[in-house]
Steps between C-alpha positions, in 0.01 A plus 500: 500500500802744521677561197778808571527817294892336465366185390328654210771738372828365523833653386678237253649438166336448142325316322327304706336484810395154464805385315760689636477661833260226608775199376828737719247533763490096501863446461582767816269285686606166368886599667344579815362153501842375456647685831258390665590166408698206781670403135715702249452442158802551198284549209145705350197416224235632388178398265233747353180389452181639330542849409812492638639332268294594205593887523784452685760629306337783397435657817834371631349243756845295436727844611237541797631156630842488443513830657288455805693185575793719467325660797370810288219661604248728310493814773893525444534406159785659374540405096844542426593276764296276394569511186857384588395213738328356228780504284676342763245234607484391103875475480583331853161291536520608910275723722611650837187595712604664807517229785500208246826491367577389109281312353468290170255694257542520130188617353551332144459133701334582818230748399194325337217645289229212569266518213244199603198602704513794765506410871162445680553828674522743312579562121856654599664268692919421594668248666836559717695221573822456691740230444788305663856504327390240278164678404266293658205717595505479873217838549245638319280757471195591271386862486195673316539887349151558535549831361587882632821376595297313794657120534371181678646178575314194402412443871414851535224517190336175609431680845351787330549792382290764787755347756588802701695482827532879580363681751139572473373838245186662602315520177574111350276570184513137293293694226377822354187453659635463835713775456291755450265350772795626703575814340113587577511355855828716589429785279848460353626496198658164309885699535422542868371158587788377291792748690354372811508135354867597435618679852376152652789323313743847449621766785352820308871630369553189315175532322537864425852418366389206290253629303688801446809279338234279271432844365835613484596159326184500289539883351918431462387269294318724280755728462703273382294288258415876321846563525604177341501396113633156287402191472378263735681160612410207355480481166193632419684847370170697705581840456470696810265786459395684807816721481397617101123529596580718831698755302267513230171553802751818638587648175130545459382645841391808496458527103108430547513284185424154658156331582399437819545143453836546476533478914460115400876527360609643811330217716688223295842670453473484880456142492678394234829679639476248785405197322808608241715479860340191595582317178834595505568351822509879723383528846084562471239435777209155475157677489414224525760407267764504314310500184265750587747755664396788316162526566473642841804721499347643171210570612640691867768679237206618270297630825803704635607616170166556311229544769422840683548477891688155472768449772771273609369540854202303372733212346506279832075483481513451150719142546337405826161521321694294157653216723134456678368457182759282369537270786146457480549325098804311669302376772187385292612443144881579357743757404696226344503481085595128525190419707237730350683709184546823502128619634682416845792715402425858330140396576604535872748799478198658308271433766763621780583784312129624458419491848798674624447767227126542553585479895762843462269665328283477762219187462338335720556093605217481266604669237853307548353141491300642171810615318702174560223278400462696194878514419496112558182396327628618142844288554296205549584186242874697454769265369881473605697424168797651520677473167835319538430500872651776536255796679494782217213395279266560575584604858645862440261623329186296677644706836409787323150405383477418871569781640283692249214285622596545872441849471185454333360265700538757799361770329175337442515384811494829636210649295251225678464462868572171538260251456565271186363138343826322503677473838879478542466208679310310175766677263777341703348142554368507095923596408558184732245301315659625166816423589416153581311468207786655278695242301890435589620641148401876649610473831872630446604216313583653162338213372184675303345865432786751388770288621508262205287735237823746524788415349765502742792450374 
């Protein structure tokens, strides 16, 4: 099992992972299915399924679609343009993908929010179909965002999900157990085995210079979430607050009046900045997701800024160690909310984010597995019920919590050496368990929990 470091943070667009990188990742590949086509085709549609459909709207599934069969992509997402393409699409009902030509698309008619049952696949499932000039369906295609912004086709899923034609890694761990077998066996740590995972898949620059621009992306976005105030999109009127509480955590440094606990307010700010970015559409980094952005870059911004001897030299080990732990969940359970709720999202990025903080500060694979279990075990039974759909409650501020527990998981990892009741591996198969257990109506549906004991309107 090979998941890469890339695979597990990827540079998109808010708020979704799931629901909007994951649908433009499906659209981008949807047009290449076209080209490749003997046939042309003269006009689009699209149905949303499940989740999809459900929550939608409110984390602007439809705009994913209309502009990934526009031929937008999340890497290059550039807002304002889009912005203006959309207006156009709306108004002139075509789409001109490069290589395609103009097609017939007018999202009011040919874009459909399918409320029945989900697909088989997967609870977020689409359909792309292409036409002939009298919109007869002459090609279709069904895809599954099965969260982190990772997509499968319907083909793809039923062939399962460890399929893996890369080269060969040398240390293939399929579980925590197995992987730190390995570490013992080599006498490596989990951020070496997993660079050298890496450089079997990566020339060495391109590593080095990709996890140096997931940092880059993930403290930009930071910056400007703390730099940032107003009120969120859609309709909600969610303050943002991470600019307000920042301000208020520097005008009191230094003054010696504040509690020690007050480091907690620091943690979240950190968080909540990017999950402020991340529901208003900015440019933020899955770890794992969307939804749970702000939980590992929160907890690496708290080290450097808060913790003696932290470095960014040490940044590259800290999100090796993170993705191992993360593909691991992925692999054996879910980072997605609409399979397992939101245990598999900040759950996860709580998890990831405790071993690569306990691994900086200098644990041992032991101590890692420990922390991430720990982190993990207390999300357990976590609902996704975003209010309105939308990802702001309780998502902002349950980044925060996350990253508050993240850190403590760590710590306590740290003051044993190791040895525990409750492995990682029976943390991650009892959040799969959970998750399957877990009715619909808190699966990032907005169909129970917050979402309909909040007035939304």
């Amino acid at each position: 099992m090979f998941l890469s470091v890339f695979d597990m943070f990827k540079i998109g667009v808010g708020p979704s992972s799931s629901h909007t990188i994951g649908p433009m990742v499906a659209a981008a590949r949807f047009l290449d299915h076209l080209r490749a086509l003997p046939f042309g085709v003269a006009g689009l549609r699209a149905s949303l399924h499940g989740s999809l459909a459900f929550t939608g709207v409110g984390h602007a599934t439809d705009r994913a679609v209309i502009l990934g069969l526009a031929g937008f992509v999340a890497e290059t997402y550039d807002a304002e343009r889009a912005e203006a393409e959309l207006a156009r699409i709306h108004a002139e009902g075509t789409v001109s993908p490069d290589g395609l030509g103009t097609l017939q698309f007018v999202p009011q008619e040919h874009l459909v929010f399918d409320y029945g049952p989900p697909l088989p696949g997967h609870a977020n499932g689409l359909i792309l179909r292409g036409t002939d000039a009298q919109g007869d369906v002459i090609t279709e295609v069904t895809y599954y965002s099965i969260g982190g912004g990772f997509v499968l086709t319907e083909a793809e899923l039923a062939q399962g999900r460890d399929t893996d034609d890369g080269p060969p890694v040398p240390f293939p761990f399929h579980s925590a157990d197995e992987m730190l077998r390995m570490a013992r066996d080599s006498g490596l740590t989990i951020a070496q085995m997993k660079r050298r995972n890496e450089r079997a898949r990566h020339p060495r620059r391109d590593l080095d210079k990709g996890l140096a621009r997931i940092w880059q992306v993930m403290t930009d976005c930071i910056d400007r979430g703390l730099a940032s105030d107003g009120i969120l999109p859609g309709g909600l009127n969610v303050r943002r607050r991470a600019k307000g509480i920042h301000e208020k955590l520097l005008a009191e440094r230094g003054l010696n009046l504040t509690p020690p606990h007050t480091i907690n307010d620091w943690m979240s700010t950190y968080a909540m900045a990017v999950n402020e970015e991340n529901a208003a559409g900015g440019q933020v980094v899955t770890a794992p997701t969307n939804g749970a952005a702000g939980v590992v870059p929160a907890t690496i911004r708290y080290w450097l800024d808060h913790v003696p001897g932290a470095s960014t030299a040490r940044i590259p080990d800290f999100l090796l160690t993170a993705a191992a732990i993360g593909g691991l969940v992925k692999f054996n359970a879910s980072i997605s909310g609409a399979e397992a709720g939101c245990q598999a999202e900040v759950g996860s990025a709580a998890a990831m984010a405790a071993a690569g903080l306990c691994a900086v500060l200098g644990g041992t694979p032991e101590q890692i597995e420990n922390a991430a279990e720990i982190a993990l075990e207390h999300h357990l039974g976590m609902t996704c019920d975003p209010v309105k759909g939308l990802v702001q409650v309780p998502c902002i501020e349950r980044n925060g919590l996350g990253a508050i527990k993240a850190v403590s998981a760590a710590s306590l990892a740290l003051r044993g050496d190791g040895q525990h009741l409750v492995s990682l591996d029976v943390a991650i198969e009892t959040m799969r368990q959970t998750g399957a257990d877990m009715s619909e109506k808190y699966k990032e549906t907005a169909l129970g929990g917050l979402a309909v004991n909040v007035p939304n309107c």
